[in-house]
C-alpha positions as CSV (number, residue, x, y, z in Angstrom):
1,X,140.0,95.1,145.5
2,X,137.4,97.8,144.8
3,X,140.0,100.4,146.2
4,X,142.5,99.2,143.1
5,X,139.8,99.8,140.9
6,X,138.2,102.5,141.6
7,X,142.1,104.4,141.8
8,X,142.3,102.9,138.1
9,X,139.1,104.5,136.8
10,X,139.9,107.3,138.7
11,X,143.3,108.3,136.7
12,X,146.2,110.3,137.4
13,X,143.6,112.4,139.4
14,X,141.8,116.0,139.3
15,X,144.7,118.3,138.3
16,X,145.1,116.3,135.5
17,X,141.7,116.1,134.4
18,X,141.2,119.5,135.1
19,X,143.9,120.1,132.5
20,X,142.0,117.6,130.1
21,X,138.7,119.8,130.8
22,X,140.7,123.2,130.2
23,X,141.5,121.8,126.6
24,X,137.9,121.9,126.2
25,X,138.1,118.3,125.9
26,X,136.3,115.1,127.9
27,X,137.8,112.6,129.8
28,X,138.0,108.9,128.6
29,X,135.5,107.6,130.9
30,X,133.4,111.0,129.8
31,X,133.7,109.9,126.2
32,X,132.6,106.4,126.9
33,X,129.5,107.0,128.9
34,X,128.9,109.4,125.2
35,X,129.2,106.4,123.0
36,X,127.5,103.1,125.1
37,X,123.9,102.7,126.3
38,X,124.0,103.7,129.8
39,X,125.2,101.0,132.3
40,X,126.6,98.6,129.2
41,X,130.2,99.0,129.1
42,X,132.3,96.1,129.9
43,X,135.9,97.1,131.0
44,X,138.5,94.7,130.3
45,X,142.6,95.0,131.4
46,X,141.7,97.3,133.6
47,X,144.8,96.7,135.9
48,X,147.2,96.6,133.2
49,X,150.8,98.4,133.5
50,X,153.5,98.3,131.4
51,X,157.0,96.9,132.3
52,X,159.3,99.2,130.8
53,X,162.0,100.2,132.8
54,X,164.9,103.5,132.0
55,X,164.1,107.2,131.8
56,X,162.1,107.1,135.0
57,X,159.4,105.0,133.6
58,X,159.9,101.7,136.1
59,X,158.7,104.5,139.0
60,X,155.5,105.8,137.0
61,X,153.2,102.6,136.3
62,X,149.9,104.1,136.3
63,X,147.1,100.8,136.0
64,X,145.8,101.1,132.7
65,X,148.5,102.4,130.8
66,X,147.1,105.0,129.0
67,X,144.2,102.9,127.4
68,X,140.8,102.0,128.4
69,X,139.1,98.7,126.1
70,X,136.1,97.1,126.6
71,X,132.7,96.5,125.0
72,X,129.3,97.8,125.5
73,X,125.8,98.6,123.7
74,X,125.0,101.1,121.1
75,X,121.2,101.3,120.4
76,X,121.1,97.8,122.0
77,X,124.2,95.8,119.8
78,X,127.3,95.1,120.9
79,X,130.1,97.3,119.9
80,X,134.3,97.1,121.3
81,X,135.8,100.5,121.6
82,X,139.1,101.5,122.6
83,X,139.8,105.0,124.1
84,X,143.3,106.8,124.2
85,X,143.5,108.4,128.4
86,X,145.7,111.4,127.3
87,X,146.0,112.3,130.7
88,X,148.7,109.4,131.5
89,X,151.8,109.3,129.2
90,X,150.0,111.6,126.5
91,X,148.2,108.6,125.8
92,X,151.2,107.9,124.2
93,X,151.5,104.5,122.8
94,X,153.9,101.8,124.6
95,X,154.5,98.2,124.8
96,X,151.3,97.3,126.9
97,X,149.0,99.8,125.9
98,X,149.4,98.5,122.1
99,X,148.9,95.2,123.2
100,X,145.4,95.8,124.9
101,X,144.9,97.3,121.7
102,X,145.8,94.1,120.1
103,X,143.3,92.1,122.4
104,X,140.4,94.2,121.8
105,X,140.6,94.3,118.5
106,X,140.6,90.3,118.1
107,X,138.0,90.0,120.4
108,X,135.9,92.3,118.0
109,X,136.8,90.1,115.2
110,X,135.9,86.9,117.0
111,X,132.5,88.2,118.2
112,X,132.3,89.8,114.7
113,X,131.0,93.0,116.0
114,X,132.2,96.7,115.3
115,X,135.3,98.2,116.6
116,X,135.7,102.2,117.6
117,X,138.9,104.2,118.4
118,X,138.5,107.2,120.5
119,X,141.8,108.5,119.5
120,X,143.7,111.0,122.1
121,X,147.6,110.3,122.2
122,X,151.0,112.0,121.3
123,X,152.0,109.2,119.1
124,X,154.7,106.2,119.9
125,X,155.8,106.5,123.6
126,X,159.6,107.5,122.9
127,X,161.0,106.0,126.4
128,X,159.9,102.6,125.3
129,X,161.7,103.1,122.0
130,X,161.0,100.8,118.8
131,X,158.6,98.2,121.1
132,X,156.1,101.1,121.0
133,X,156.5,101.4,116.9
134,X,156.0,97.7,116.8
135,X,152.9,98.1,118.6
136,X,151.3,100.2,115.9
137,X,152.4,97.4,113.2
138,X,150.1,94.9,115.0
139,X,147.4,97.4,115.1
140,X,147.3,98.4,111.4
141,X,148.0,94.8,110.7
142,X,144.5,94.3,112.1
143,X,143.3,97.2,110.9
144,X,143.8,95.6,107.5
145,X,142.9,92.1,108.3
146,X,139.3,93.3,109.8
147,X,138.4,95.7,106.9
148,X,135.5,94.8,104.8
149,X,134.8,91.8,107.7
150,X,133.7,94.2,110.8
151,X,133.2,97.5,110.6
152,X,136.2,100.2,111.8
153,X,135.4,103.7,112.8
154,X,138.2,106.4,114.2
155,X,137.0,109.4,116.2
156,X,139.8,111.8,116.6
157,X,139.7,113.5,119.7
158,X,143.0,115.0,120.1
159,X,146.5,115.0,118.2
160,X,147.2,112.1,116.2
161,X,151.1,112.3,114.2
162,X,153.4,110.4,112.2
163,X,152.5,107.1,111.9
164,X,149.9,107.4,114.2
165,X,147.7,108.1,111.2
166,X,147.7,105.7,109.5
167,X,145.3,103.4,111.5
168,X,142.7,106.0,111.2
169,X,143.6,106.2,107.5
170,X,142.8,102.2,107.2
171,X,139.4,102.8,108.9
172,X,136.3,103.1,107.2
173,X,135.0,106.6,108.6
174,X,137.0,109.0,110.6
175,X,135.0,111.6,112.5
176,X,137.1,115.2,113.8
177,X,136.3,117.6,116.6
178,X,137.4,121.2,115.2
179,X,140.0,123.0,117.4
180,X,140.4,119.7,119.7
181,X,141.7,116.9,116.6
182,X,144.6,117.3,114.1
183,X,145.8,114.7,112.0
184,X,149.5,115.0,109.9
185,X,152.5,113.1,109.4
186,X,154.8,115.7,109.9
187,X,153.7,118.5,112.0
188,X,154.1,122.4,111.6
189,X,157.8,123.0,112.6
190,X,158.9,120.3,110.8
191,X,157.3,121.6,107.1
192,X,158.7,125.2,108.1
193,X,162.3,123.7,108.5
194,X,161.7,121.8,105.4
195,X,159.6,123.9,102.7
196,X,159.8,126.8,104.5
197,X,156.1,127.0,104.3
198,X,154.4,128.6,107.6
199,X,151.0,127.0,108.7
200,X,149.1,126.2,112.0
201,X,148.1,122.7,113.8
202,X,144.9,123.1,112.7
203,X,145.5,124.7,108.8
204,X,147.9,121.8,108.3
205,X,145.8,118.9,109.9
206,X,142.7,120.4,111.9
207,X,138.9,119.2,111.2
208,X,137.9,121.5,108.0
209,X,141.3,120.8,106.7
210,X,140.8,117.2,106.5
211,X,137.3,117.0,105.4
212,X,137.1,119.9,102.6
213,X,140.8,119.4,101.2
214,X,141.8,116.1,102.2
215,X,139.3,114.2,102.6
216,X,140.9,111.9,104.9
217,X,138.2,112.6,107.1
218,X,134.5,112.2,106.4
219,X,132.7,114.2,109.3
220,X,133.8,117.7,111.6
221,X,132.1,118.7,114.7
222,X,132.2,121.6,116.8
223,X,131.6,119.6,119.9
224,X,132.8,116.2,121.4
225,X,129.1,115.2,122.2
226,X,127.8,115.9,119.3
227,X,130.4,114.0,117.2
228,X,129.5,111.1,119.5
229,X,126.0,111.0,118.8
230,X,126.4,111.2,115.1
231,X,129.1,108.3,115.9
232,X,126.0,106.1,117.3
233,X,123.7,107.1,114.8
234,X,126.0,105.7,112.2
235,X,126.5,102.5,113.8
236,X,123.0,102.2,114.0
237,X,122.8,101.8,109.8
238,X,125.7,99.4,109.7
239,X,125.5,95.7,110.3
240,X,127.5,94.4,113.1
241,X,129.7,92.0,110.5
242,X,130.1,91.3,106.8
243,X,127.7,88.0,107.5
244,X,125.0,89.9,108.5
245,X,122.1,92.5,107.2
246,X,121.8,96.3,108.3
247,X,119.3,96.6,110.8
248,X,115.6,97.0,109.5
249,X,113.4,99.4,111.0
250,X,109.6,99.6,111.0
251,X,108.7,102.6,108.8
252,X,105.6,104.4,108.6
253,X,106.2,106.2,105.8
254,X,104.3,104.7,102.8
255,X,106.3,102.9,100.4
256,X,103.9,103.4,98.0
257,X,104.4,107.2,98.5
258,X,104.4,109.3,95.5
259,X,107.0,112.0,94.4
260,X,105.0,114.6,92.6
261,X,107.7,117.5,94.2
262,X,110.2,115.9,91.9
263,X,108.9,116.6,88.2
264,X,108.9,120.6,89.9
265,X,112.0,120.0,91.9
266,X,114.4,118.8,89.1
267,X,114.4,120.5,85.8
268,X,113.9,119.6,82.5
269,X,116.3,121.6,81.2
270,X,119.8,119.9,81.3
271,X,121.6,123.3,81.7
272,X,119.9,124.5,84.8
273,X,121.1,123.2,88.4
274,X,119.4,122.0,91.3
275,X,120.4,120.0,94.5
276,X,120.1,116.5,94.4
277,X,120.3,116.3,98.3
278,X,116.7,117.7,97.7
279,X,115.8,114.5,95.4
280,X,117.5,112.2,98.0
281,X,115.5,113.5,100.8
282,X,112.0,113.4,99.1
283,X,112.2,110.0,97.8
284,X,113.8,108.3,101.3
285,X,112.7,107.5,104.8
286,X,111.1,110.6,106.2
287,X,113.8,112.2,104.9
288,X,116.7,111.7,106.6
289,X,119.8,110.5,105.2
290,X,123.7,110.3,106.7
291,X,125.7,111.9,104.1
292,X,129.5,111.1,104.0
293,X,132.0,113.5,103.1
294,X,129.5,116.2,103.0
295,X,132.2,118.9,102.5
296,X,134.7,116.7,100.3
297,X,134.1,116.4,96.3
298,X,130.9,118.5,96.5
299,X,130.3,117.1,92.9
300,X,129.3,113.6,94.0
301,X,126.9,113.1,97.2
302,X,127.6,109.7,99.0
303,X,125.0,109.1,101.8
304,X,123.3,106.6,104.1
305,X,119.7,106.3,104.1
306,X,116.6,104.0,104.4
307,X,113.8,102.7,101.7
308,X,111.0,101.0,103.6
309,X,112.7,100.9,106.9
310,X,116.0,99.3,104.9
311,X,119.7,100.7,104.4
312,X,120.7,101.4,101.3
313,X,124.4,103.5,100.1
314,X,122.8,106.3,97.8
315,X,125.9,107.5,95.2
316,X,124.3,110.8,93.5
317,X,126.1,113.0,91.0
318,X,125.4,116.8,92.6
319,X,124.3,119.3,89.8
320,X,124.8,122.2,92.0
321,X,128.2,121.2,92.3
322,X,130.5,121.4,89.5
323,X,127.5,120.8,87.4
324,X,127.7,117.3,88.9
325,X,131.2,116.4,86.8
326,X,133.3,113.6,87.7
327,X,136.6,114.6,88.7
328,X,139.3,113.2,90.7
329,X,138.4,113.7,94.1
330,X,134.8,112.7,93.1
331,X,135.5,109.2,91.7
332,X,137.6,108.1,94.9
333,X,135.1,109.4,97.2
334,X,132.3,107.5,96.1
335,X,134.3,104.5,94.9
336,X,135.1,104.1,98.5
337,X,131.8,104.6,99.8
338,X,130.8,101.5,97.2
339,X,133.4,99.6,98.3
340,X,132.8,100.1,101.6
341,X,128.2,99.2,100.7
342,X,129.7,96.2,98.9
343,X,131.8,94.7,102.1
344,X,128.6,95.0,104.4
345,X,125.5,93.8,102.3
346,X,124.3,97.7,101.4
347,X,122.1,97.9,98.5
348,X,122.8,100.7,96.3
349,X,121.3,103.3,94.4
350,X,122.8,105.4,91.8
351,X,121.6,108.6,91.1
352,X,123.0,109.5,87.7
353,X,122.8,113.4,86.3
354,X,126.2,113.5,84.8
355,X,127.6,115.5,81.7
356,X,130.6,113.3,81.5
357,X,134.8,113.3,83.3
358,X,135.7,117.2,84.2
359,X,138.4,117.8,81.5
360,X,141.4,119.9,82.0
361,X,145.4,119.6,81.9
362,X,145.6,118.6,85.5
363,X,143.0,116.2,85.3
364,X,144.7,114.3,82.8
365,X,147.6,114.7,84.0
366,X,146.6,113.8,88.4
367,X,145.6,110.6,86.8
368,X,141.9,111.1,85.7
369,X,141.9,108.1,83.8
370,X,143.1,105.4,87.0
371,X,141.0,107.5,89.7
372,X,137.8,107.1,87.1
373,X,138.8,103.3,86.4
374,X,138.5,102.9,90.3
375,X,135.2,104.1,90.4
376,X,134.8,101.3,87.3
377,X,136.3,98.7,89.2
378,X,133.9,99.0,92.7
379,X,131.0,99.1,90.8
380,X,132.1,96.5,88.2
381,X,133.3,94.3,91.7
382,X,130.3,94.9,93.9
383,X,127.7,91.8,94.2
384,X,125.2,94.1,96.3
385,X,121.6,94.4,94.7
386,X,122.7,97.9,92.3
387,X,119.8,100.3,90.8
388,X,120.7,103.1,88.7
389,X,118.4,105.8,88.1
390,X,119.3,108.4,85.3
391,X,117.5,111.7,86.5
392,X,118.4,114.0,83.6
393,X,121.9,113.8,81.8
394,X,124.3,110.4,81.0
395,X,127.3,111.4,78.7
396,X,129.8,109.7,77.7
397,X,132.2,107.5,79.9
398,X,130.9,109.0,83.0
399,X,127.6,107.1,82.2
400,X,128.8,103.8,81.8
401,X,130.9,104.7,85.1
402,X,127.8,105.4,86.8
403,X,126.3,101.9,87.4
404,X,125.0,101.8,84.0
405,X,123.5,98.6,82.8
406,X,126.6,97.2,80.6
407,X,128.8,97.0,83.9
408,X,126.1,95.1,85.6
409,X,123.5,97.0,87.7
410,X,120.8,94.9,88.2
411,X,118.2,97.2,87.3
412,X,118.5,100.6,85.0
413,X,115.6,102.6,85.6
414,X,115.5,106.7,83.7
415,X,113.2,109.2,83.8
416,X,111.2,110.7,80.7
417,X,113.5,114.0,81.0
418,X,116.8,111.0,80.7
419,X,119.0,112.3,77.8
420,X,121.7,109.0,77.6
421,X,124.2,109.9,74.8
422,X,127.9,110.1,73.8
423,X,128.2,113.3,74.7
424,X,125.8,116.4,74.5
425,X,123.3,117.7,71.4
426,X,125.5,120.8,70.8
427,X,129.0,119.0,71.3
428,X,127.7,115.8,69.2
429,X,126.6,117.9,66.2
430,X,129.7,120.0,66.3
431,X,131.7,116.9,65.6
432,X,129.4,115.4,62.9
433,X,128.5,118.5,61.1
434,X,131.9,120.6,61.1
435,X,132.1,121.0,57.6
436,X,128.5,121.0,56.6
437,X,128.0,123.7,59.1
438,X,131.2,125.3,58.2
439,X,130.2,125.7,54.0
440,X,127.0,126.8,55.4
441,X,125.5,130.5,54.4
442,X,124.1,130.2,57.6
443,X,126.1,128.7,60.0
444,X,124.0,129.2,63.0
445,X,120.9,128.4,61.6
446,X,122.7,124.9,60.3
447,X,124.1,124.3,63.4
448,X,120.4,124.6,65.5
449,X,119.0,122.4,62.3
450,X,121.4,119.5,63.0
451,X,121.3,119.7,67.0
452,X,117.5,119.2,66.7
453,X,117.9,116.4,64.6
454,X,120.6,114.7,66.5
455,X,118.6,115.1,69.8
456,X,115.7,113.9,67.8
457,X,117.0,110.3,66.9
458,X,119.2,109.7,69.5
459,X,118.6,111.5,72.7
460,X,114.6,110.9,72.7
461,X,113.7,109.6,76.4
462,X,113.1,106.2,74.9
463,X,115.9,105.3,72.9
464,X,118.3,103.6,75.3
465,X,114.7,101.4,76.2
466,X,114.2,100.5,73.1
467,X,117.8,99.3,72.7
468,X,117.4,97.0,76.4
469,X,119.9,99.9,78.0
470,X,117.1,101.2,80.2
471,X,114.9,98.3,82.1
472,X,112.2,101.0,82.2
473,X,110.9,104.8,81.6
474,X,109.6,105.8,84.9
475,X,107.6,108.9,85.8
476,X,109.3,110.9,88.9
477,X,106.5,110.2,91.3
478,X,107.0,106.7,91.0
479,X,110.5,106.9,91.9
480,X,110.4,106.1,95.8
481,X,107.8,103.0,94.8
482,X,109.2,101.9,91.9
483,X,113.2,101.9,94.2
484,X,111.7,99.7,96.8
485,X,109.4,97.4,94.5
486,X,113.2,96.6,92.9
487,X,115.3,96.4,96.3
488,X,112.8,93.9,97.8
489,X,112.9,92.0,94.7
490,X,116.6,92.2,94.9
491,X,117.1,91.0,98.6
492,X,118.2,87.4,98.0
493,X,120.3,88.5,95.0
494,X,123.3,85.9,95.0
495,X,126.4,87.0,92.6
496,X,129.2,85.3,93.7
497,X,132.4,86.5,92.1
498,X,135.7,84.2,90.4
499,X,138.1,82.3,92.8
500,X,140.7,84.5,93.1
501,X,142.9,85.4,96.4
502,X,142.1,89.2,95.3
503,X,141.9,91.9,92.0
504,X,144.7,94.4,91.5
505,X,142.2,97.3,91.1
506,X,143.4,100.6,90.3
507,X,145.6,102.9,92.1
């Protein structure tokens, strides 16, 4: 018996993963030892071989068809994992690798713990002909089933085409290897024949590609093991089901900490720019936060962090970015990431120095107005303890987007520098003084008159308090205190929402 086994674990032997090596990629067994706490891996189907017969395949039945499952430890919890062995079949997917697939995947949803895919395979094994398609249905079937119940993570470790992608696509985080993982529907030769377009693997679906342009992926590495580790560290912010709590950690950092950098670090002046990252990491955890889509819709920073040892989804508008405008890409990207908070009991915090929706011809007409309302909708939808924290600048709709208090954050905190409005001084008192300012002798010196005055009674620090907009006017070295003192108030929120099957949010 422990001769059968050991020639399963061994694979298709050296040559091959020589060849896998030579790639500049790791074995499956290489990548698994990377993910699980040493010595924790359970291996399951082990034997398993498929049963198709024609095109040679009856004489090549390799034991594990391509497809190693099991379950092991990260940072001590249990996790499932599948990993793609593209040294047999091209880890091609046939008939019994999909359904080990299958079986993994339910066990993860029984034991209600995370599921990972090390993906590595060609696509539908062709031999095994639509069996091998209807394999992937019961895999994005699940995919779709589990989401918002465990969570689903894709690493891509190697090509993934056609189809193929759209599991990862129905994941909540996809991680890429540069130069090892691409990612398309239709690959290079077949847009040339088409378009006539010319274009690489890696310019069409490679790592930067997807996580700059796309932003169908949310992290790019230059190294398998690194990916890996960032892999675990993620996990190790998530809870292991929708029925549970992110794990807590003990903190030493005070919460009671003050922020005095901030009222330097942020400037008063609405017009100048600064990086919010920079707020984000004084006010959090010693610092450290997990930032997703780092290199996707610059405008809007989505990131993982801790207040007081617990996780919370931080949703930032980036003033170094676009001047920290809403725009297309920006709403979906962090209407996801609150979507995603929502499903798994993440507190979040709203960061809010916005001058309003990016406007432009192809904003309108890409749909600015349904990508916004599904920003809207998750925030309007999520039951999750919600703070919003207006840092400088709220205009217009992009304000009330922002977690504002009339679409139901919990708490709506600003700081003295907050100027809440309809739209800017200048813009404001263009409207409402055209004509005066146009009969004026002194148009200028009109116009300057009337901005003061508009800033004056309606964009003073206070007025949205006054008005039961703003909960409270906080100083900026209160800000990391003042966040926790509201979360732990928070923690035993209860909101349930209508009985409904589901909401036909926005597309």
């Amino acid at each position: 018996m422990q001769a059968i086994y050991e020639q399963a674990r061994n694979g298709p032997g050296p040559a091959a993963t020589e060849a896998q090596h030579a790639k500049g990629k790791l074995t499956v067994r290489e990548r698994i030892a990377l993910l699980f706490d040493e010595g924790t891996f359970h291996e399951v189907e082990t034997l398993r071989r498929h049963r198709a017969t024609g095109f040679g395949l009856e004489n090549k039945k390799p034991y594990t068809d391509g497809v190693v499952i099991g379950w092991g430890k990260v940072h001590g919890r249990t996790v499932f994992a599948y990993a793609h062995d593209f040294r047999i079949f091209g880890g091609a997917l046939g008939e019994a690798h999909a359904e080990k697939i299958h079986k993994l995947m339910d066990l993860a949803e029984a034991a209600g713990a995370p599921v990972v895919g090390l993906c590595d395979g060609a696509g539908a094994r062709i031999q095994e002909g639509v069996t091998a398609l209807a394999g992937y249905g019961g895999i994005f079937q699940r995919n779709v089933r589990n989401s918002g119940v465990i969570p689903q993570i894709s690493v891509m470790l190697g090509p993934c085409a056609g189809g193929a992608a759209y599991s990862p696509a129905l994941t909540d985080f996809v991680f890429m290897v540069r130069g090892v993982s691409q990612m398309f529907i239709t690959g290079p030769d077949v847009v040339q024949a088409v378009t006539g377009e010319e274009i690489s693997h890696e310019g069409l679906g490679g790592a930067d590609t997807h996580t700059s342009l796309s932003g169908v992926a949310g992290f790019a590495y230059d190294d398998e093991e690194s990916c890996l580790e960032d892999v675990r560290h993620l996990l190790s912010l998530l809870p292991s089901n929708n029925r549970e709590m992110a794990p807590v950690e003990e903190c030493d950092d005070p919460a009671d900490r003050r922020n005095d950098v901030l009222t330097e670090l942020v400037p008063v002046d609405a017009n100048r720019s600064y990086d919010m990252r920079k707020v984000i990491e004084e006010v959090v955890d010693h610092g450290e936060f997990f930032e997703v889509h780092e290199s996707w819709a610059r405008n809007v920073v989505c990131a993982l962090a801790r207040l007081d040892g617990r996780v919370v989804g931080i949703v930032a508008n980036q003033p170094a970015a676009l001047a920290g405008v809403l725009d297309i890409p920006a709403s979906e990207k962090a209407a996801r990431f609150v979507q995603f908070c929502d499903s798994f009991n993440i507190p979040l915090v709203t960061l809010v120095d916005v001058p309003g929706f990016l406007p432009g011809v192809d904003q309108e007409h890409g749909g600015i107005i349904r990508h916004g309302a599904k920003l809207l909708y998750a925030y309007c939808n999520a039951t999750v303890p919600r703070i919003s924290l207006v840092l400088r600048k709220a205009y217009g709709g992009a304000y009330i987007v922002m977690d504002s208090r009339s679409i139901g954050a919990d708490l709506a905190l600003a700081w003295p520098s907050n100027e809440i409005a309809v739209m800017g001084a200048e813009g404001a008192a263009n409207v409402i003084f055209r004509r005066e300012i146009a009969a004026s002798d002194d148009p200028e010196t009109t116009r300057t008159a009337r901005i003061k005055e508009y800033k004056s009674e309606l964009m003073h620090p206070y007025y949205a308090a006054e008005r039961g907009l703003v909960d409270d006017v906080i100083h900026p070295a209160e800000t990391r205190m003042r966040l926790i003192a509201a979360l732990d108030m928070l923690r035993a929120k209860s909101a349930p929402l209508p009985s409904r099957k589901h909401g036909n949010q926005p597309q």
